[in-house]
N, C-alpha and C positions, 0 to 999 in steps of 0.2 A: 644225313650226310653233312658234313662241315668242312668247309673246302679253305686250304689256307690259302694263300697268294699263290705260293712255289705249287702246288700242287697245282692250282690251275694255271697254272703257265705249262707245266705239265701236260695238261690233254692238248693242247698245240701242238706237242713235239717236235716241229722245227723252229723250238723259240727264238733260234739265230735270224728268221727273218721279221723284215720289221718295215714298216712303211717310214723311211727318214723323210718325209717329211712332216709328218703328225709328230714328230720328235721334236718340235721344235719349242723354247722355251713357253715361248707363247699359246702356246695347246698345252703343255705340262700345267702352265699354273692356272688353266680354267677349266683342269678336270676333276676338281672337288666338289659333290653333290651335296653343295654347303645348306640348299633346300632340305635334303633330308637329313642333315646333323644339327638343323637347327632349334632341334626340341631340346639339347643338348643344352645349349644358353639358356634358351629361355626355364630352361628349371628352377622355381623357385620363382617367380616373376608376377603370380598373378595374385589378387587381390582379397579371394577368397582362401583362407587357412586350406580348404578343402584341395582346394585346386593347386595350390601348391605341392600340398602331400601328392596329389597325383600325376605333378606334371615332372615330378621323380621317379614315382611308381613304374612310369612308362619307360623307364630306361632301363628295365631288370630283365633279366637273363628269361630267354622262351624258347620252345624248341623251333629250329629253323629259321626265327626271329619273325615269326605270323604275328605275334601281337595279338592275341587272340582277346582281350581287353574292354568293354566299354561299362561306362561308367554315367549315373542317373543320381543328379544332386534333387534332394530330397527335404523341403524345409530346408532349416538353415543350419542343420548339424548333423544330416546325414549326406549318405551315397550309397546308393548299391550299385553293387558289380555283376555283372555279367560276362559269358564266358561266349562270343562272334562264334557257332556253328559252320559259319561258309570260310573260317581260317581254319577245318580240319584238317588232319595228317588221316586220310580214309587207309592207308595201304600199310605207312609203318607203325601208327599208332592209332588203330581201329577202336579200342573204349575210350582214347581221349584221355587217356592216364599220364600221358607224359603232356600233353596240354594243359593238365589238371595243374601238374607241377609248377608249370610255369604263372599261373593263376596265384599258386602259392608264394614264389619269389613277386610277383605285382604287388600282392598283398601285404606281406613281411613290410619291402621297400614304402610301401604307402603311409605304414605304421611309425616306421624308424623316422621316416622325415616330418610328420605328426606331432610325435614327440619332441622335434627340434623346437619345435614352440611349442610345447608343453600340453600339446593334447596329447592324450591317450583316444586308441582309437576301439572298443569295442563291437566285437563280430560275432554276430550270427550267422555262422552258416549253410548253405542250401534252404533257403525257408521256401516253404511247398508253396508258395502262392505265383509263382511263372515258372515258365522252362529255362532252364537256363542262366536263370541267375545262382551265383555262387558265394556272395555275400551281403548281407544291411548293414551297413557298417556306421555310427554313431561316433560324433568326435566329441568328446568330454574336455572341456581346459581345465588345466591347472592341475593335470591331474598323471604327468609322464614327464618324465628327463629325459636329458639328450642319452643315445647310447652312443658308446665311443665307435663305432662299427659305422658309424653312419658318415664322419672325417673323410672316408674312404669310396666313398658313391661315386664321384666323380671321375676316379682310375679303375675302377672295377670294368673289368672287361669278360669276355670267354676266352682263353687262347684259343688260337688256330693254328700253329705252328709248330715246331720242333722244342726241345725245351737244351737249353744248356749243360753238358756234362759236369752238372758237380750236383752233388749228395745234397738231402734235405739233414738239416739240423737236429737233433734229437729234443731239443727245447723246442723247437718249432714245432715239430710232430705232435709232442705232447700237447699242443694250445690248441691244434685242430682237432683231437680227438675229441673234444664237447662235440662235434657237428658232425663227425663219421668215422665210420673206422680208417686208418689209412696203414697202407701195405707196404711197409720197404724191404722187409725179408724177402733172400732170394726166393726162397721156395715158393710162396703167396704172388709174388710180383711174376715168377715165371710162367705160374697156370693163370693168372688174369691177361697176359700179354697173352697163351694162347687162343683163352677165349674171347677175349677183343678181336684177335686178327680172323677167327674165324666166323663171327661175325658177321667184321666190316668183309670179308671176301662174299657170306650170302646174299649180302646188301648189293654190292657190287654187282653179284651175278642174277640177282633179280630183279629182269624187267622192271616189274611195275614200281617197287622199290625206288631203284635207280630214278626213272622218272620222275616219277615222287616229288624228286630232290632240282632234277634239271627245267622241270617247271616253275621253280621257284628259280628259275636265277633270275638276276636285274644285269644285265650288260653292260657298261657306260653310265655318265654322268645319267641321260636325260631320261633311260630308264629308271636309275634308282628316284631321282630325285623326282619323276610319276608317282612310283608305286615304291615306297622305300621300306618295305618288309623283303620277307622271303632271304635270299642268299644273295648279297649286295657283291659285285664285281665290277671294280671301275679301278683306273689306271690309265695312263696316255697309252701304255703300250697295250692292255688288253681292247680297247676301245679301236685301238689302228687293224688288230688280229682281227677284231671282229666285224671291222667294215670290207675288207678283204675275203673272209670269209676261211681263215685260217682257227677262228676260234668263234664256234656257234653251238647253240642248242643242237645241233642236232650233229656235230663233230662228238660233242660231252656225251650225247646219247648211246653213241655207238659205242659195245663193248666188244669191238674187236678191233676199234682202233687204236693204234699205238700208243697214241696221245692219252687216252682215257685210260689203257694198262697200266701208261708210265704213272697215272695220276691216282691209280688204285693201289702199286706198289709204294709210290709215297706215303701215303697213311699207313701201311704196314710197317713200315721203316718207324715213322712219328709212333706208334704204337710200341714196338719193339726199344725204343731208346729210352723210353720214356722214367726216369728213376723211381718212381713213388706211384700206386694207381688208389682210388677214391671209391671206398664202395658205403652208401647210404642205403639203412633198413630202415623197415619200419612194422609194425607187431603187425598188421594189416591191410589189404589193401583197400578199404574204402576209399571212396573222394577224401572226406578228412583224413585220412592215411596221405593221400597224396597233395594236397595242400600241406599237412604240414612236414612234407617230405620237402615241398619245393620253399618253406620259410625256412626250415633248416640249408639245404643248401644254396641260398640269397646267402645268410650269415656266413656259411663256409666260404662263400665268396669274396666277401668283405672281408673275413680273417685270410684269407690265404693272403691277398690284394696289402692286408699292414703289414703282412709280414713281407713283402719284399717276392714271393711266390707267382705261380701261376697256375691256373686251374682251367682244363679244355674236356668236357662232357664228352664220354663216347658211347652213346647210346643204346648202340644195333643190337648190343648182345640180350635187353628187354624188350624189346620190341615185340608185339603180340601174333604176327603171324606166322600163317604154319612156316614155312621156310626156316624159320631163327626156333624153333624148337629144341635143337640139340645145345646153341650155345644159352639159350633161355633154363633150361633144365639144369646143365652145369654148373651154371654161375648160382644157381639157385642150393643145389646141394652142397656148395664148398663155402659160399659165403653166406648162407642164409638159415638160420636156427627156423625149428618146426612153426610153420605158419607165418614166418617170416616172409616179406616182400621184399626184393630191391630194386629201390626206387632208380637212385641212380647211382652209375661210375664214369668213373673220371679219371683222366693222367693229371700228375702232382709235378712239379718242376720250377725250376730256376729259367725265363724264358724273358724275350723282349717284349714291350709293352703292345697290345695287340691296339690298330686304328678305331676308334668310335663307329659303331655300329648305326645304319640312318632307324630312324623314326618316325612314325605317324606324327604330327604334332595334333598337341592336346584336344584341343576342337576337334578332333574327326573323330575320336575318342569318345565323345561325350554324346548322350540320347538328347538332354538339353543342354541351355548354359546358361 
């Protein structure tokens, strides 16, 4: 689940109420969890080639934004990576395959910024020798250019929100097509909007699912800026809701609450508007299937990001348990050639620039330093 602002203003339902006095200027501008966007600056800042490439890495697109990431500098020219087992998704992503992905946009991003100083970053892997690890990674100088994809690190976001009524470009189309298929015919765009929405409604309507999602929120500044993974929610006015008790974990939980319908029909809406949707294959699902399902779309992200575009992942319809069966099968027979996987889809749009997302910073990150 990806929850925009509006939509969670949304499961309050009476967002007309409001604690005025938590409105006051001076509570607005000290409720930015600048703790956990501060991995943000400091990218690019530390002194080992190594550490740089990865204090970028850590800003690439994850499922739910767990960060599932740690990193073992090795000699003076390598790093392996590893993939944190206690940041599983156990209920919507039971093999770890959309984790995997996100392992793979870590990796891509580690590379691209590698290259900006002229290493090249050579990968091995899954090498049998521990659990868990998913790459040996070797940095070579003088041996990689910059790629122009990389300018773009810095504004690459997920959207979370709605996308603006106007059409994708047919020049544009065609530049993203190196990195997935994309759909703007009515006909293609109307059966992925209904297998989206069907879905996100099982998600919605499944406990454990749902939870999944409401266990990961961060409430407020002093939440996120603790623990600044998971599904970050801060704002003066959500922080007043939720000292109040107008907006909680366990208001979100509840699916019969109004607030949480309203906030369920929202993504249907976001889903249904959406002009263009994002389907990524790949010949197989292995781990390497999915690693380089998630370096392909890091780049789509970056390409969509120069073109002026917006790109918002919506998941549920891959997701592995039984419940998502019917729209897992569908999406599979209309967009997927035999033995074909897809990895991921996505809505395509013209949209506002979504806020920086918080992060671990790099040190927590790392086995040593």
């Amino acid at each position: 689940m990806t929850l925009s602002r509006r939509k969670t203003l949304a499961l309050i339902g009476g967002g007309t109420i409001f604690a005025a006095g938590a409105a006051s200027a001076g509570f607005i501008m000290t409720r930015t969890p600048s703790k956990a966007l501060s991995p943000w600056a400091d990218a690019g800042t530390y002194d080992d080639p190594r550490l740089r490439a990865l204090s970028y890495a850590l800003l690439a697109p994850n499922p739910h934004n767990r960060q599932p990431w740690e990193a073992e500098l090795i000699g003076d020219n390598q790093v392996a990576i590893y993939r944190d087992p206690t940041r599983n998704l156990p209920v919507t992503d039971p093999f770890a395959r959309q984790l995997t992905i996100g392992m793979g946009c870590f990796l891509e991003l580690m590379k691209l910024a590698a290259a900006e100083e002229g290493f090249d970053v050579e990968m091995t892997l899954f090498p049998e020798w521990e659990a868990n690890q998913v790459a040996l990674c070797t940095f070579i100088p003088n041996a990689a250019k910059s790629d122009p994809l990389f300018a773009h690190v810095m504004e690459r976001r997920s959207h979370k929100d709605m996308f603006d009524p106007r059409t994708i470009e047919a020049d544009k189309e065609k530049q993203l097509a190196a990195y997935a298929t994309i759909y703007t015919d009515p006909e293609n765009v109307a059966a992925l909007k209904e297998i989206g929405v069907e879905a996100w409604l099982i998600e919605a309507n499944t406990q454990d699912a749902w939870q999944e999602s409401i266990d990961l929120f961060r409430i407020g500044k002093s939440e996120i800026n603790a623990q600044p993974d998971g599904i970050d929610l801060g704002g003066p006015m959500l922080e007043a809701l939720n000292k109040v008790g107008l907006f909680t974990r366990e208001v979100a939980a509840d699916l019969e609450n109004p607030g949480t319908q309203a906030a369920v029909q929202d993504m249907v809406d976001a889903v249904n508007q959406a002009p263009a949707f994002v389907v990524q294959t790949t010949q197989g699902n292995t781990q390497e299937n999915q690693i380089e399902a998630g370096q392909q779309w890091l780049r789509l992200n970056l390409a969509t990001t120069s073109l002026g575009l917006a790109l918002r992942p919506i998941s549920q319809a891959l997701q592995e348990y039984p419940e998502m069966e019917g729209p897992y099968k569908a999406i599979h027979e209309k967009f997927a050639e035999d033995g074909e996987t897809v990895q991921m889809l996505g809505l395509l749009g013209y949209g506002q620039l979504t806020p920086r997302t918080p992060r671990w910073p790099l040190e927590t990150r790392l086995r040593n330093g």
